[in-house]
C-alpha positions, 0 to 999 in steps of 0.5 A: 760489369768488372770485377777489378779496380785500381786504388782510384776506383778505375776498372782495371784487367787481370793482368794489372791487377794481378801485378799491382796485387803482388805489389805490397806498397801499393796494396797496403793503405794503413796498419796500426798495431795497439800496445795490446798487440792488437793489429788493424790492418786496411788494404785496397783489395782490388776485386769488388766485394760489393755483392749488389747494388751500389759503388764497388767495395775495393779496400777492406780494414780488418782487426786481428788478435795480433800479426800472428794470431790472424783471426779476425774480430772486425771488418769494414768495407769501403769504395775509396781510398779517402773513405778507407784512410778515414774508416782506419782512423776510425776502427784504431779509435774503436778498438783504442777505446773498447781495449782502454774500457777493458783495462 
């Protein structure tokens, strides 16, 4: 089984990853950050995080308070890169929407 996928889901070693890891251009897929300062945030993470059965999980969207404050308040999980790109769109609008309920 292999732990490390390049951004197309192709298994990849160490080293390559390892370099494409440090490579913020290539690790960053999406980021928004609301009017409230709120800052999501989704990355390929490069290891698989799936803990089971089923395609890996290689890109991650987190919500924090703010670039500063990183603690984080939401999470997902996808296995490509299309469904991260969509997943982002997603979570911005989820938040958007629960931060204008609030207001």
């Amino acid at each position: 089984m292999n732990k490390y996928y390049d951004r197309d889901g192709n298994p990849m070693d160490m080293m390559d990853y390892s370099r494409q890891f440090a490579n913020m251009e290539y690790k960053r897929v999406k980021e928004t950050t609301l009017p409230d300062g709120t800052w999501i945030s989704t990355v390929w993470l490069g290891i698989d995080h799936h803990f089971g059965d089923g395609p890996p999980l290689i890109f991650e969207t987190m919500v924090f308070s703010s670039q500063e404050d990183m603690a984080d308040h939401d999470c997902e999980r996808y296995s490509t890169l299309a469904e991260a790109e969509a997943g982002h769109t997603a979570m911005v609008a989820k938040w958007k929407e629960a931060r204008d309920a609030g207001a």
